[in-house]
N, C-alpha and C positions, 0 to 999 in steps of 0.2 A: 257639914259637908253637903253644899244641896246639887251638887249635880253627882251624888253617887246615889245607886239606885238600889244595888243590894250589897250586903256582908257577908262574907262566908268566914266564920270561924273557925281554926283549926287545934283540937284540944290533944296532944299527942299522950299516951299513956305515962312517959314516963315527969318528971317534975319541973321541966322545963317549962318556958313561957309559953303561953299560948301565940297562935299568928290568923292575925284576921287579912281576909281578900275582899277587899272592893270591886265591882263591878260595875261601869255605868251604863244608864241605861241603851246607848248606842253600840257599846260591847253586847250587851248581853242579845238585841238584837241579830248581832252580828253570827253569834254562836247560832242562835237558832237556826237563821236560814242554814248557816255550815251544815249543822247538823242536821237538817232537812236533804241537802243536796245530797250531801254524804250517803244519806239511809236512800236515796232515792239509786244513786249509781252504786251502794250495793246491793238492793234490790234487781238492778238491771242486769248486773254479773251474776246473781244468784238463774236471773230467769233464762238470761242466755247460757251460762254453763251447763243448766239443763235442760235446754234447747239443744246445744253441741253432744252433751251425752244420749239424748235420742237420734242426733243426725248420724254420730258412730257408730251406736247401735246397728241404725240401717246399714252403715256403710259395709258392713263387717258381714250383716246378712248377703249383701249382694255381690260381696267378692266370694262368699260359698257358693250365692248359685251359680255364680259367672265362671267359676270354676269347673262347680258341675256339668254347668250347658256347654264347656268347652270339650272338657272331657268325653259327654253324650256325644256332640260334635265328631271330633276326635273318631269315637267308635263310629259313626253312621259312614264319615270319610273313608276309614277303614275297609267296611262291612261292603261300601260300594267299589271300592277299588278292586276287592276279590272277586264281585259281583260281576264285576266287569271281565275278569280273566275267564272266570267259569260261563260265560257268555260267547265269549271267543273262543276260547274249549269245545264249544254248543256246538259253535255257528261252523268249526273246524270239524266235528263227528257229523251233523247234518249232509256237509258236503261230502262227505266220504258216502254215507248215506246214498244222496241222488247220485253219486257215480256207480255205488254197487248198482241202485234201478235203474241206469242208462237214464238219468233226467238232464245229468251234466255231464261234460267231458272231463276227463282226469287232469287233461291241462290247467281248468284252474286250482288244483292243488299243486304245483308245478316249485319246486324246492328250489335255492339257489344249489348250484352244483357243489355234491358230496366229495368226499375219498371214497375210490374206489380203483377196480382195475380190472385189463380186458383193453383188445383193441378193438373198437368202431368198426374199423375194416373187414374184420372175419367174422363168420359165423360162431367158428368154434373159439370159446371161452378164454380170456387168458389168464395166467396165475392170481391167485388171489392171497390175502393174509391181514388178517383182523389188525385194525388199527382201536388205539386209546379212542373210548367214548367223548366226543366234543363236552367240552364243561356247560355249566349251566346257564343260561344267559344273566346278567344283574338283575339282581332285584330292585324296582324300583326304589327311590329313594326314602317317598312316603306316601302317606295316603294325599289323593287330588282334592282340591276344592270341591266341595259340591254346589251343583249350579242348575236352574231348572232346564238347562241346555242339558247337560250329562243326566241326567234323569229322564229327561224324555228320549233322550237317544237311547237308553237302557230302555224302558219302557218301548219302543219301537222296534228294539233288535227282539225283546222277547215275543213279542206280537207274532213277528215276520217267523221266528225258530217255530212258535206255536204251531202258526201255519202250517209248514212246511212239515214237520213233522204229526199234524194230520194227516195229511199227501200222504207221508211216505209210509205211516201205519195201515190207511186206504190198500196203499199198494202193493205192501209185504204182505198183507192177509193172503190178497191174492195171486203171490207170487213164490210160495216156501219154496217148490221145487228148484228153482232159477237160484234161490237165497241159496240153499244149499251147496252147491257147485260152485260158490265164489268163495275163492280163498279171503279170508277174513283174520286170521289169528296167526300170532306165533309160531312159527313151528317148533319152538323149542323156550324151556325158561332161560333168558339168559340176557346180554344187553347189546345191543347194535356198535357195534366197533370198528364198521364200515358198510358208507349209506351207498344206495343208487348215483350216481357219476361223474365225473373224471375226476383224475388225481396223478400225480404221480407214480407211475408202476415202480412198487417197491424193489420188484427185483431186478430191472432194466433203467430205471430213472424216465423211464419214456410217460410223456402226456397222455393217457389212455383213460377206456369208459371200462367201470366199475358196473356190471349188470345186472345186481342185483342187492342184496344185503348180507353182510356176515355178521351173525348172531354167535357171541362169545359162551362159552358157558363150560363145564366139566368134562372130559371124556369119559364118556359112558354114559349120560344122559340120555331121555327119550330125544325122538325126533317125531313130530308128530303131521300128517295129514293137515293140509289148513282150509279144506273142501271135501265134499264126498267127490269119488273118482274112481277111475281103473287104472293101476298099474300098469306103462305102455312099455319100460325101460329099469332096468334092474341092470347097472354094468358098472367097470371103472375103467376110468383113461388117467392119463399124467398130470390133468390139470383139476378138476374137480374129485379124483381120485374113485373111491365108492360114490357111485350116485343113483337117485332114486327119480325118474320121470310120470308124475302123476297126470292126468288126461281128465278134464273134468265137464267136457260140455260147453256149451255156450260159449266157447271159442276159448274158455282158459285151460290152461297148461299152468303146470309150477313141478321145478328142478329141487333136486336139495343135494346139497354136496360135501363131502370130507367124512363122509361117515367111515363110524369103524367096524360096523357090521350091518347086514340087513334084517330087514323084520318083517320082508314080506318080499313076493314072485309075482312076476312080469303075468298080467292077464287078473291080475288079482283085484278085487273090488273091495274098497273102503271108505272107510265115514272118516267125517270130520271129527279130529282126534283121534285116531287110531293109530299108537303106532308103529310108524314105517322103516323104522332103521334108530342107529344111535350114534351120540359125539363121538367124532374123528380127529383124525388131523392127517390124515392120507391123501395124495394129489399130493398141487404144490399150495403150501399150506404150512407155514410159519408158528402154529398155534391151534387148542381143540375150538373147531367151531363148525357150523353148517354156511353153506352159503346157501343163498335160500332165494331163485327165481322166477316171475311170473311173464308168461306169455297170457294177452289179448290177441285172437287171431293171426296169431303167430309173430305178433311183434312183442321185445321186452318193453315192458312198464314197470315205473316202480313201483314196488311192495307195498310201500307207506300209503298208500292211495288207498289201502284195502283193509287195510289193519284196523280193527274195531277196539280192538286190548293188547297193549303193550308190556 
């Protein structure tokens, strides 16, 4: 056989005939290179599979940190969105601030119009009665983008608060006596149930001004002083019922009304926090509370302009 080029014989264990394979030599060629290609494209899947198991590898490392830095993200979004309220909080107590030291006028604290009640028209007070405390506004949805626009604007509003409240440290040191005599606080624990002005007169239905604040709270409670002062007025009438007239200097005045007893006499001199009477519901007065208002040289302001702690 001259064009075979090799024999493969096959001797099987059991007693059967044997079987031979011829191969020529252009077959056996032919195997080779197969078997060349072959070892070659599974070498190539050997090097790419693991090429692809280190590209997963990474892949996997970087959806944790993409994860993480979203998350860090996330928080910093967060951390700046509060940043932001308690800046505005600031920017809200600074100005209350330069109104106590006459830097600013109370108008730019100036509230859109509350419930309250009282006519415009008169001097003397009209009925009052504590209304549900307004709900809370929404909370924002979520935390904002952060942007080197909001960053710098953050960064600029605390600059300016810094400021200012240099100034107005400067000018408290040299100012306590003046601090003192400006009503600043509560006069009582309890929650605002009806703000400074106009509303519906509960007991007449009529359009009227609300002139000051009525502060909810227990009967029997203190009532407290919200300035040093002298007692000018110790009386009651129909409409604010028991009330207490405190006289503090530097043109303020502050009322407190519905009490159910006093705690102090007409000529009488006190500190802030002291106090001067307790929760009523005497006058005309639906519920226990104080109403509780400020005179600036003799005209009503509201209360909230002055309030340091709520």
């Amino acid at each position: 056989m001259p064009n075979k080029h090799l024999s493969v014989i096959i001797v099987p264990h059991t007693k059967t005939s044997t079987r031979t394979l011829c191969f020529s030599k252009k077959t056996l060629k032919i195997l080779a290179i197969g078997g060349a290609v072959l070892g070659l494209v599974l070498f190539a899947m050997l090097v790419d599979y693991a090429r692809m198991s280190v590209i997963r590898g990474r892949y996997k490392a970087l959806r944790v940190e993409t994860a993480e830095q979203k998350s860090t993200i996330a928080g910093y979004e967060k951390s700046i969105t509060e940043l932001q309220a308690k800046i505005s909080n600031l920017e809200s107590y600074t100005k209350k601030l330069n109104i106590m030291a006459g830097l600013k006028s109370p108008d730019v604290l100036t509230a859109p119009a509350g419930v309250g009640g009282g006519d415009p028209g008169k001097d003397e007070p009209e009925p009052y009665i504590e209304q549900p405390a307004a709900a809370p506004a929404p909370a924002a949805s979520g935390p904002q983008q952060i942007s080197p626009g909001t960053i710098q604007s953050l960064s600029q509003k605390a600059q300016s608060i810094e400021s200012n409240l240099t100034s107005l440290i400067n000018f408290f040191e040299s100012d306590n006596l003046r601090l003192a005599s400006t009503p600043s606080i509560m006069p009582t624990a309890g929650w605002i149930s009806s703000v400074f002005g106009h509303r519906n007169d509960p007991f007449t239905g009529a359009w009227t001004m609300h002139w000051g604040l009525d502060i909810s709270t227990n009967i029997g409670n203190p009532i407290m002083a919200t300035a040093d002062g002298i007692v000018i007025k110790v009386e009651t009438d129909k409409y604010l019922g028991k009330n207490v007239t405190i006289s503090h200097g530097n043109g303020f005045t502050t009322v407190y009304g519905h009490m159910s007893n006093f705690a102090v006499t007409a000529g009488q001199k006190v500190k802030r926090r002291d106090i001067i009477g307790y929760i009523g519901q005497t006058g005309k007065a639906a519920g226990p509370h104080v109403h509780y208002e400020v005179f600036k040289d003799g005209k009503r302001i509201d209360p909230r302009n002055f309030l340091l702690e709520e």
